[in-house]
C-alpha positions as CSV (number, residue, x, y, z in Angstrom):
1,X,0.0,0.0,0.0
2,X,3.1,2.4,0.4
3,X,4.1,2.0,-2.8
4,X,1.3,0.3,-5.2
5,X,-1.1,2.9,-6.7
6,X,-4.1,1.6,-5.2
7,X,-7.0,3.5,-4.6
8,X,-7.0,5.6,-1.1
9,X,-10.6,7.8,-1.7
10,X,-12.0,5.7,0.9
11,X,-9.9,7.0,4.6
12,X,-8.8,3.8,6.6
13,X,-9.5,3.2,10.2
14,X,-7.0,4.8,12.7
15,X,-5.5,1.7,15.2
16,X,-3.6,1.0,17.7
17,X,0.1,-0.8,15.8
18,X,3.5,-1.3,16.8
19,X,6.0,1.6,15.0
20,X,7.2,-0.2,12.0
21,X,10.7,0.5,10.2
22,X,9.5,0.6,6.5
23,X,13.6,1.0,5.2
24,X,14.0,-2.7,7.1
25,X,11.1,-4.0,5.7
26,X,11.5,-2.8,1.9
27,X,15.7,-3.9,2.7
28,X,13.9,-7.5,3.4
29,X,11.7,-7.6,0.8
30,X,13.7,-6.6,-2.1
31,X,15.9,-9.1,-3.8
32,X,19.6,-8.4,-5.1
33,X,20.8,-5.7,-7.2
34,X,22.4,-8.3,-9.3
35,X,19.1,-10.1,-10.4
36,X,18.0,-6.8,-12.4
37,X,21.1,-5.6,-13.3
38,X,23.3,-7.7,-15.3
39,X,26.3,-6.0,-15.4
40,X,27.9,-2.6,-16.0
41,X,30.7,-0.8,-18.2
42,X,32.3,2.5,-17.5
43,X,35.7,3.9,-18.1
44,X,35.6,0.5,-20.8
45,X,36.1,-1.7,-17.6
46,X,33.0,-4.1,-17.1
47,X,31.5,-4.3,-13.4
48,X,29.0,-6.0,-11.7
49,X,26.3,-4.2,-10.8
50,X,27.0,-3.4,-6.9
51,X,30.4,-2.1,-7.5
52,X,28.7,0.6,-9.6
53,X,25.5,1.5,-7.8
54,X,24.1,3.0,-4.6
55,X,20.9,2.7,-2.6
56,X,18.5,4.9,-2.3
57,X,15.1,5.2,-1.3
58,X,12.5,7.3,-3.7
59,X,8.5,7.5,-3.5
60,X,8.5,4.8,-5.9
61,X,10.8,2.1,-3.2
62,X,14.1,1.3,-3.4
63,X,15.9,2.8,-6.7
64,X,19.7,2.3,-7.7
65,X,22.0,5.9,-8.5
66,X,25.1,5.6,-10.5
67,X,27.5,8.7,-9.9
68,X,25.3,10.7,-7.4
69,X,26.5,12.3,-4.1
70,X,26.2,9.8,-1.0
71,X,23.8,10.6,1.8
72,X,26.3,11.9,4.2
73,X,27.3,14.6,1.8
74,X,23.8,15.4,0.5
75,X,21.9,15.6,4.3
76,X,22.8,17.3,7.0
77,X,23.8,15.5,10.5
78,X,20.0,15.5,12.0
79,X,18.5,13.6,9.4
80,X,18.0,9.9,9.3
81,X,19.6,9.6,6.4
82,X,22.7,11.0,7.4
83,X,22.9,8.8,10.1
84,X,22.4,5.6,8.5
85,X,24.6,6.2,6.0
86,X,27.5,6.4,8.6
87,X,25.8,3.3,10.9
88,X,24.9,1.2,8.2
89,X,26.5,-1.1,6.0
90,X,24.1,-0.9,3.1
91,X,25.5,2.5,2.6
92,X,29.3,1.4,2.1
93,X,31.0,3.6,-0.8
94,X,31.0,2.1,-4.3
95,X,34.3,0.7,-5.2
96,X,34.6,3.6,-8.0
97,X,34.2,6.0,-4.6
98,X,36.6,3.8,-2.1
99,X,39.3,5.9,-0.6
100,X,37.6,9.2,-2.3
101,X,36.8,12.2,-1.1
102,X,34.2,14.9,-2.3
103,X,36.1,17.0,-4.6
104,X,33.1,18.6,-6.7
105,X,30.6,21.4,-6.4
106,X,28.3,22.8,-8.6
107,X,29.3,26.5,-8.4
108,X,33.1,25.4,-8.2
109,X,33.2,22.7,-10.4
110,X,36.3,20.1,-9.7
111,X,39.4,21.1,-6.9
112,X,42.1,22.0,-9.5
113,X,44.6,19.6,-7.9
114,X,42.1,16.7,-8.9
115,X,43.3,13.6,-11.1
116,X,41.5,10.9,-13.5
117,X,39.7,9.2,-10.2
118,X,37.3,11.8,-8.3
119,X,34.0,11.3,-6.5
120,X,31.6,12.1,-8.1
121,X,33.2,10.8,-11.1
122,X,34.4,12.8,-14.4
123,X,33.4,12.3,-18.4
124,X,36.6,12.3,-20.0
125,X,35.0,12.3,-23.5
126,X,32.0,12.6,-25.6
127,X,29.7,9.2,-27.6
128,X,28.4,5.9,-26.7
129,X,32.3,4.2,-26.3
130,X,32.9,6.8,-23.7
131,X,29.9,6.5,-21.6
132,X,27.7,4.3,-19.2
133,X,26.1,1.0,-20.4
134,X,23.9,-0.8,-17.9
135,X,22.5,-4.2,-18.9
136,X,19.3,-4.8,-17.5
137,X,17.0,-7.9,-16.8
138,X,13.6,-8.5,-16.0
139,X,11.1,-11.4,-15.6
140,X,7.4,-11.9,-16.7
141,X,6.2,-13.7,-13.8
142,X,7.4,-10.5,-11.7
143,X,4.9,-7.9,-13.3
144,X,2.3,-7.1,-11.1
145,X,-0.4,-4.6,-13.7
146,X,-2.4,-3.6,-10.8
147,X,0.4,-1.7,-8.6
148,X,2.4,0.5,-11.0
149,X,1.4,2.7,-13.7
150,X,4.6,1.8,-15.3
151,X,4.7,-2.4,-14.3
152,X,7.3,-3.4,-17.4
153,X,10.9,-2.4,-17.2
154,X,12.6,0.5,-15.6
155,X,12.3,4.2,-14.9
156,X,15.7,5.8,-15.3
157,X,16.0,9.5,-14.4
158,X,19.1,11.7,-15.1
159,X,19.5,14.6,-12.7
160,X,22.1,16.4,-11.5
161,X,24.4,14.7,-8.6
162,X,23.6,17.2,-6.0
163,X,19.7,16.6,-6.5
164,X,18.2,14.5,-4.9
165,X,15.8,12.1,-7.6
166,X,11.8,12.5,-7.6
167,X,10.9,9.6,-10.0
168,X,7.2,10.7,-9.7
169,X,8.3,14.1,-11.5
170,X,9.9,12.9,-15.0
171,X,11.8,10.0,-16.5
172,X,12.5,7.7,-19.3
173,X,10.9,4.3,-19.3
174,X,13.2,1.6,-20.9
175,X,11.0,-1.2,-21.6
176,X,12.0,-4.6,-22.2
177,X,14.1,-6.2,-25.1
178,X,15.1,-2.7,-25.8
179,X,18.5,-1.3,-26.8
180,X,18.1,2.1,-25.2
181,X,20.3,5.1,-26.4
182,X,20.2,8.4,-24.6
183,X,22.6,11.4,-25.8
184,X,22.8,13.6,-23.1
185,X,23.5,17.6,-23.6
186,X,24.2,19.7,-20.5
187,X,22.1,22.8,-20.0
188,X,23.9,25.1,-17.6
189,X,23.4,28.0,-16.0
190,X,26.0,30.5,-14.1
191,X,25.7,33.9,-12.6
192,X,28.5,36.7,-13.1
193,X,29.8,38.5,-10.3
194,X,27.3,41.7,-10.9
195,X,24.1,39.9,-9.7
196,X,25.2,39.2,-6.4
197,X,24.4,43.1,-5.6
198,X,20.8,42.6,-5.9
199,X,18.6,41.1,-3.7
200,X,17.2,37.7,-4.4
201,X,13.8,38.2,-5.6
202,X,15.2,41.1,-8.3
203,X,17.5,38.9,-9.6
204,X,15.0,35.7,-9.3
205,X,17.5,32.9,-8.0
206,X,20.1,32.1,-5.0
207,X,23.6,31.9,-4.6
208,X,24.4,29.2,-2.1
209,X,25.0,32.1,0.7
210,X,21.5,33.4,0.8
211,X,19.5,29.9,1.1
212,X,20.3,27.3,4.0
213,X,17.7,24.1,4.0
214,X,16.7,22.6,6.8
215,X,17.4,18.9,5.7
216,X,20.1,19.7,2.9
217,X,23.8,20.8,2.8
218,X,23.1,21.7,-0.7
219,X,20.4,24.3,-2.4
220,X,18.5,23.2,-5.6
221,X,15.4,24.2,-6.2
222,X,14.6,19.9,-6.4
223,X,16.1,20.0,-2.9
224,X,13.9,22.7,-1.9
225,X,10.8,21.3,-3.1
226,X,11.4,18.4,-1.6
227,X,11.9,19.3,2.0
228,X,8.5,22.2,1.4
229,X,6.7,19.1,0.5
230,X,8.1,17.7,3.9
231,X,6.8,20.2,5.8
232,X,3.5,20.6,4.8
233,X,3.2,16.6,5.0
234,X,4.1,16.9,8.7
235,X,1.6,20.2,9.1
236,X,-1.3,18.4,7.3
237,X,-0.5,14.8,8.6
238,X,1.8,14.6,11.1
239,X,4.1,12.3,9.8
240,X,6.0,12.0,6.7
241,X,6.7,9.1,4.2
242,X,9.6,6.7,4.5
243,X,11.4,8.4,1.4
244,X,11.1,11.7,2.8
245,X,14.0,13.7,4.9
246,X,13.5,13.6,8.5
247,X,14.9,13.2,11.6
248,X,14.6,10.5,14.1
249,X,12.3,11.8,16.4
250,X,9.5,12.6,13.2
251,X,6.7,9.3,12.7
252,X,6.6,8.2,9.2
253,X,3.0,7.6,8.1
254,X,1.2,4.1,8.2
255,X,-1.9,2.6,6.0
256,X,-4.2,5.3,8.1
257,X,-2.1,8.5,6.5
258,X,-2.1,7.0,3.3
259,X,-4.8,9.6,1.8
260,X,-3.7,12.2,3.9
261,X,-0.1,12.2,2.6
262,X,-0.8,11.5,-1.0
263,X,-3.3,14.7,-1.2
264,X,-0.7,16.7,0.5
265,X,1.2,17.3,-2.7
266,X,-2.0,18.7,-4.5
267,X,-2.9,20.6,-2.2
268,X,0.2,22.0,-1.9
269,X,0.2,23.2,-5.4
270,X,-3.2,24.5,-5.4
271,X,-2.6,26.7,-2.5
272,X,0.6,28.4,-3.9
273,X,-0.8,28.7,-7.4
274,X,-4.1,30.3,-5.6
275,X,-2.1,32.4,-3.9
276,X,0.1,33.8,-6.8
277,X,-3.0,33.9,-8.5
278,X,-4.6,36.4,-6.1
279,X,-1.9,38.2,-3.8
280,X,1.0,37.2,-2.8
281,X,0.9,40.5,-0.3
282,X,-1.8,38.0,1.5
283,X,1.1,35.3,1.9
284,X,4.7,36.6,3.7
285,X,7.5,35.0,1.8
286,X,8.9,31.5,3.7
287,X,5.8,30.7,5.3
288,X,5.0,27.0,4.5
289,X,2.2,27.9,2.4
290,X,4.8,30.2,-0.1
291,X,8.4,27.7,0.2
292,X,10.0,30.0,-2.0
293,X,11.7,27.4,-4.5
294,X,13.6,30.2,-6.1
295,X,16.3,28.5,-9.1
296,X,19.5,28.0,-7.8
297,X,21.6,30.6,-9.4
298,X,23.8,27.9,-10.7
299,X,22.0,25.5,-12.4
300,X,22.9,22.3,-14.5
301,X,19.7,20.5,-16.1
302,X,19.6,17.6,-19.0
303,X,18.3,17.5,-22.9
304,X,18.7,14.6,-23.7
305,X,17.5,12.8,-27.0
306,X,16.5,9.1,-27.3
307,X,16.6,6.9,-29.7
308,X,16.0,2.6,-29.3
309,X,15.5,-0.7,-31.3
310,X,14.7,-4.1,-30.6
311,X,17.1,-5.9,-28.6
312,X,16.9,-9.9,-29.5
313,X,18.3,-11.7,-26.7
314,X,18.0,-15.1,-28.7
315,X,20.0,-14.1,-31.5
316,X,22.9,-12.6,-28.8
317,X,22.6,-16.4,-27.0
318,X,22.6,-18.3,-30.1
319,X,26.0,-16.3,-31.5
320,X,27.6,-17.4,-28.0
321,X,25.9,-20.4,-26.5
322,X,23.4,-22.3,-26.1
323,X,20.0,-20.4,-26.4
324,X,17.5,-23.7,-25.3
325,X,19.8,-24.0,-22.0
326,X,19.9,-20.8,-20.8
327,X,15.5,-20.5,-21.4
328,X,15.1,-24.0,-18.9
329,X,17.6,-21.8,-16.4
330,X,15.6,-18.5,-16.5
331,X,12.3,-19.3,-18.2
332,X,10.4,-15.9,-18.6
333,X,13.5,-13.8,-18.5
334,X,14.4,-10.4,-21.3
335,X,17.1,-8.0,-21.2
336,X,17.4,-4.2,-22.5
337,X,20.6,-2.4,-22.6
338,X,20.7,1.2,-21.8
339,X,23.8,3.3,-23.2
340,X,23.9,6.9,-21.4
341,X,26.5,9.5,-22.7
342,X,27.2,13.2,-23.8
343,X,26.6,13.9,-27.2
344,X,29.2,16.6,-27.6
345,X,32.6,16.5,-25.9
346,X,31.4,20.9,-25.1
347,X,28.5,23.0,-24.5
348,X,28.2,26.0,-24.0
349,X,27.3,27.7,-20.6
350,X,24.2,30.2,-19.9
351,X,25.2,33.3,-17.5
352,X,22.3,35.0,-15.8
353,X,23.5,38.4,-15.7
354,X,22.2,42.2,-14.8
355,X,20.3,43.3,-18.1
356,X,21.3,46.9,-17.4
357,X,24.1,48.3,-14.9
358,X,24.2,52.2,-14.1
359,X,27.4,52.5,-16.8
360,X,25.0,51.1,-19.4
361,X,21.8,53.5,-18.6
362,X,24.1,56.1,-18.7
363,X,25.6,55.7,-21.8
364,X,21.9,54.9,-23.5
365,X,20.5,58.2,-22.0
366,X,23.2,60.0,-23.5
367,X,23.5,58.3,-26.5
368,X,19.3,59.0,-26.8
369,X,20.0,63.3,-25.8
370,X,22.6,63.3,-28.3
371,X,20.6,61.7,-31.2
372,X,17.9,63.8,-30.5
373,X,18.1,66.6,-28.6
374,X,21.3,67.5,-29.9
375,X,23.3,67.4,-27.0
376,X,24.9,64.8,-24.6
377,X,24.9,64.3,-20.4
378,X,28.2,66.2,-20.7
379,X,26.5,69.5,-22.3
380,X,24.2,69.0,-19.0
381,X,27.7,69.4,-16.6
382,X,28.4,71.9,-18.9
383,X,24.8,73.9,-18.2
384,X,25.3,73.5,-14.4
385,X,29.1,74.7,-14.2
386,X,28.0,77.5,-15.8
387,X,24.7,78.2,-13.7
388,X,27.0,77.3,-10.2
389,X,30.9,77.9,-10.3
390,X,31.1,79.5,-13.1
391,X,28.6,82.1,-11.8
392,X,29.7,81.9,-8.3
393,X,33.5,82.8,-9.7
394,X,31.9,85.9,-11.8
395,X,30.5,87.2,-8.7
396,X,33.5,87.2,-6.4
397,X,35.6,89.2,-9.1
398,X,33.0,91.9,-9.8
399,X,33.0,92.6,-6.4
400,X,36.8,92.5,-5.8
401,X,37.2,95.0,-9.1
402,X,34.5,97.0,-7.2
């Protein structure tokens, strides 16, 4: 019921149940990474599966992040997350991530001293042979049509490795016995050093000096509209979901909550687009109604184009084995591949900057009085030197010749 979409209109009963640890349950339920995944290639090394990917827990269950930040450098020391990730041995680093510390930011980009191996890990080059392939598997039996809007193959979502990933917000479905391609072309955004004169609201985004989170080292707008949604969860419900940054001390919501919780997002969004709609004098800015998601100043978002064709897992078998054997050893079974890379090896940056500065109005308005008026802001100095010192000057020798 946490996770299948099934019908909450009708509100359950409130009782009287033990506190149950939904992470431990989910951790029990799920099988291994390895029965989904087949294997993995990156830097033209093949891996298994678990030396590439990390846990994490999304709305939609347990979910698998290749090249993200790890939870003790993306929450802050209060939250739940933070603290399992240093207690628990499910959060262990990667082995591309062992020995490694965090050497990236968004704003900074890479410490200038850094080499080939850095956490989170560098592109070193552009098309499909320098990129991420992921083989995937999946099993008929498995489906279940009634629990997911999307029961065949997998959601895979690119975001940026600071964010944390909302899988109910966008993503690409690979479906099975596909060969999935998807070219990836950074969209970024950086502010010049003018903008950081004007308030937040003029310029419409924030440097990472004018926004702390509650639940986040690091300001993105994703992050920020995550931990609003948080908020106004516990306000409504009291008590969040499992997937949701908290701390120890908040209750995450059982069957009873399951309405109130999933409502909470909708109503979230009507309220602030009512009040935009109406006033937002009515509503002061950071109350939990308005959260103020403001776009981080520096920004780094995804095109990405896709393209896919049939993948036929019988002809791969029959060119390397025996096709008949491997069916009796995992009847039901199909595979997709999924090739991520960048489609250029540059792009070119966006910079939010002031569209006028006071050297730029001044040089329009005079350009505009000289063109046609006929004279320029210096014939204006000139008008008041000659109405001030100039007459002030006059006066003081007429009377000394007096």
């Amino acid at each position: 019921m946490q996770l299948c979409n099934v019908a909450t209109e009708v509100e359950l009963p409130s009782f009287e149940h033990e506190v149950k640890d939904y992470i431990e349950i989910i951790n029990k339920l799920m099988p291994d990474i390895s029965r989904y995944c087949f294997s993995g290639l990156w830097f033209g090394v093949e891996k298994s599966c678990d030396k590439l990917y990390t846990r994490i827990y999304t709305e939609d269950g347990v979910c698998f992040t290749f090249n993200g930040l790890l939870d003790h450098d993306l929450y802050r020391e209060h939250t739940i997350q933070y603290q399992r990730s240093l207690n628990s041995s499910l959060y262990h680093k990667v082995d591309m991530f062992q020995n490694l510390s965090l050497s990236w930011s968004l704003e900074q980009g890479y410490h200038d001293d850094g080499d080939l191996n850095t956490y989170p890990g560098r592109v070193l080059g552009s098309g499909a042979m320098a990129g991420f392939l992921s083989v995937l598997q999946g099993f008929a039996e498995e489906l279940d049509y009634s629990c997911r809007y999307v029961p065949d193959g997998f959601k895979v979502m690119l975001h940026s490795p600071d964010d944390v990933p909302t899988m109910g917000k966008h993503f690409v479905h690979v479906s099975m016995d596909k060969d999935v391609m998807i070219a990836v072309k950074p969209k970024m955004i950086t502010p010049s050093a003018g903008i950081a004169a004007y308030t937040p609201h003029k310029r419409q985004c924030y440097l990472s000096k004018d926004r702390q989170l509650k639940f986040f080292k690091i300001y993105s707008r994703n992050n920020c509209e995550l931990e609003c949604l948080t908020n106004f969860t516990y306000h409504r419900c009291g008590c969040v979901t499992f997937a949701m940054p908290r701390s120890a001390e908040t209750p995450v919501c059982g069957a009873d909550k399951l309405s109130c919780y999933r409502m909470a997002n909708e109503k979230l969004l009507f309220q602030q687009f009512t009040q935009d709609w109406q006033s937002k004098r009515e509503t002061s800015i950071g109350t939990l109604e308005n959260c103020d998601c403001l776009p981080a100043c520096t920004s780094l978002d995804y095109e990405t184009e896709i393209s896919e064709a049939v993948f036929h897992l019988e002809n791969h078998l029959n060119a390397v084995g025996d096709y008949a054997g491997f069916r009796v050893k995992y009847p039901g079974m199909a595979m997709s591949v999924l090739w991520v890379y960048f489609k250029e090896p540059h792009f070119i940056t966006s910079r939010r900057s002031e569209l006028y500065g006071v050297t730029d109005l001044l040089a329009n308005f005079g350009g505009a009085f000289g063109l046609f008026m006929g004279f320029s802001l210096l014939s204006v100095v000139e008008i008041c030197y000659h109405f001030t010192l100039r007459l002030w000057s006059n006066m003081g020798r007429h009377q000394i010749g007096v």
